[in-house]
C-alpha positions in Angstrom: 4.6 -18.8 -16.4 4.5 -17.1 -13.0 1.8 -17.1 -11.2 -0.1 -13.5 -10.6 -0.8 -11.8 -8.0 -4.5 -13.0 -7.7 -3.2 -16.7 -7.9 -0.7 -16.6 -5.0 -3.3 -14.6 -2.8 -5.7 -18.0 -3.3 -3.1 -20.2 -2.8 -2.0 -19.0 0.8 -5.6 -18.6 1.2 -5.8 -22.2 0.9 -2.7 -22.7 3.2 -3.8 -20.7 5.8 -7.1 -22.6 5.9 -5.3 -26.0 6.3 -3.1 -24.6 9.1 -5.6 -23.0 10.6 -4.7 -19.8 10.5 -7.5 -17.3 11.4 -6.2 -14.0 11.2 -4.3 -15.2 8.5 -7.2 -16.5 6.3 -9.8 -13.9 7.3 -7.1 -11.1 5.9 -6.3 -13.1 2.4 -9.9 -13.5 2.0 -11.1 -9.6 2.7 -8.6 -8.6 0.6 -9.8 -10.9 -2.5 -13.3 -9.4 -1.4 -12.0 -6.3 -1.9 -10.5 -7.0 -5.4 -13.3 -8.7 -7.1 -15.1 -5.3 -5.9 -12.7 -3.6 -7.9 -13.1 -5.9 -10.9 -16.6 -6.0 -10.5 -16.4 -1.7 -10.4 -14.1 -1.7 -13.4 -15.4 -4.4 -15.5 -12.2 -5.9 -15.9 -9.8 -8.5 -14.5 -7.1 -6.4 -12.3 -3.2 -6.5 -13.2 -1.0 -7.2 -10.1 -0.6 -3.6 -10.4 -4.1 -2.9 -9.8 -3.8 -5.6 -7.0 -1.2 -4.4 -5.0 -3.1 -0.3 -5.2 -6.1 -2.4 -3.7 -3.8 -4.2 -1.0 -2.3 -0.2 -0.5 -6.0 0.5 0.5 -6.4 -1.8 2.9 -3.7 -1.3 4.8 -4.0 2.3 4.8 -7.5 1.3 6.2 -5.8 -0.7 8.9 -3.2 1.8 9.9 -6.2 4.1 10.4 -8.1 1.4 12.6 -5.0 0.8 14.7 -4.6 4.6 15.8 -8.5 4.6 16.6 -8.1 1.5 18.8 -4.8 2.5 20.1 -6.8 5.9 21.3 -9.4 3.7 22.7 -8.0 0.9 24.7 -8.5 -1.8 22.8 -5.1 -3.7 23.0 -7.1 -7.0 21.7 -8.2 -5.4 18.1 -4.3 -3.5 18.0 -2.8 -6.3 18.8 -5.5 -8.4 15.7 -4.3 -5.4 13.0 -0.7 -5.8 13.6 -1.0 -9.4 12.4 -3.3 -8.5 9.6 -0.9 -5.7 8.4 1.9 -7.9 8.9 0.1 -10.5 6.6 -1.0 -7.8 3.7 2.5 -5.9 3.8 4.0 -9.5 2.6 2.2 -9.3 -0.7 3.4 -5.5 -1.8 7.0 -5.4 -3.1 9.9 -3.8 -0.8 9.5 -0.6 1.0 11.4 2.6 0.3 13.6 3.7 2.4 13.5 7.4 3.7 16.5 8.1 2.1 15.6 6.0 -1.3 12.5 8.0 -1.5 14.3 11.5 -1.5 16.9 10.8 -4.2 13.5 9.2 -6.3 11.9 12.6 -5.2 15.2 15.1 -5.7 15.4 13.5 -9.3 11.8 13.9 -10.1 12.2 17.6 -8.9 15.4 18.1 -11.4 13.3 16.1 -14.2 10.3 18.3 -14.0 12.4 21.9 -13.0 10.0 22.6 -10.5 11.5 25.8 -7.8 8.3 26.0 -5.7 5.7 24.3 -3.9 3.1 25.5 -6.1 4.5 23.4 -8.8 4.0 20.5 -6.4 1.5 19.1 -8.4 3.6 18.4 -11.1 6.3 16.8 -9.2 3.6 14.3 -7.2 2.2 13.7 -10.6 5.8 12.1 -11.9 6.4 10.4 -8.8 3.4 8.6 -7.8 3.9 6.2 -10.9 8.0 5.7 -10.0 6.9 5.3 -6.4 3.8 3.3 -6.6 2.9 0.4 -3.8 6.5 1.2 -2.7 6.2 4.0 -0.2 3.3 6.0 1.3 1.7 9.0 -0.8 1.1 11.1 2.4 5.0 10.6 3.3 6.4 11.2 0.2 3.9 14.5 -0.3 5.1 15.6 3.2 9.1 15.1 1.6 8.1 16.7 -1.8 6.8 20.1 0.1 10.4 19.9 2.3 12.3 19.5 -0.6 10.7 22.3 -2.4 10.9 24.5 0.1 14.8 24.3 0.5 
């Protein structure tokens, strides 16, 4: 059987605290923090479904720190959440590209008939689940309302 999710995280957990790895280890082990939160909030053992939405989070959370230390000088900490996003964006499958996304959006579009933005809703509700852990929601609602528009 292959492992999960869950199990790989602990393994390179383990690695990175026989190589020494710092950054390394300190992000594996917030991030398994962070999921037994969510298990412990849900009652329930996540599916690496549920894991990869958590490791979404945090690096949404990251890629909000590093424009807040960016703005206030503190190459040290940007410099510290470029390795730790580097390290979480490992464990989430392949990236979207920009153009990927729109044909997943342009289909979605045709597949619900929506002609205007204030059927938005229905489009982002068919796509978040095709898109999921692959591409950022703020990006792909930002295409959705250009593609609408048109």
């Amino acid at each position: 059987m292959a492992e999960n999710m869950k199990e790989k995280l602990t393994r390179d957990m383990k690695e990175a605290l026989k190589a020494h790895d710092k950054i390394r280890l300190q992000t594996i082990r917030m991030v398994l923090a962070s999921i037994k939160n969510v298990e412990i909030d849900k009652q329930h053992p996540l599916n690496d479904e549920e894991i990869a939405g958590v490791i979404q989070k945090e690096i949404k959370m990251r890629q909000d720190s590093l424009e807040q230390f960016s703005r206030g000088g503190r190459e040290d900490l940007v410099e510290q959440t470029r390795t730790e996003l580097k390290v979480l964006e490992d464990y989430l499958p392949r990236q979207l590209t920009e153009a990927e996304l729109k044909e997943i959006i342009q289909q979605t579009v045709q597949e619900t008939g929506a002609t205007s933005k204030r059927e938005m809703g229905k489009v982002m509700a068919a796509l978040m689940p095709k898109i999921r852990g692959r591409a950022d929601g703020r990006k792909a609602n930002e295409l959705v309302k250009e593609i609408l528009a048109s």
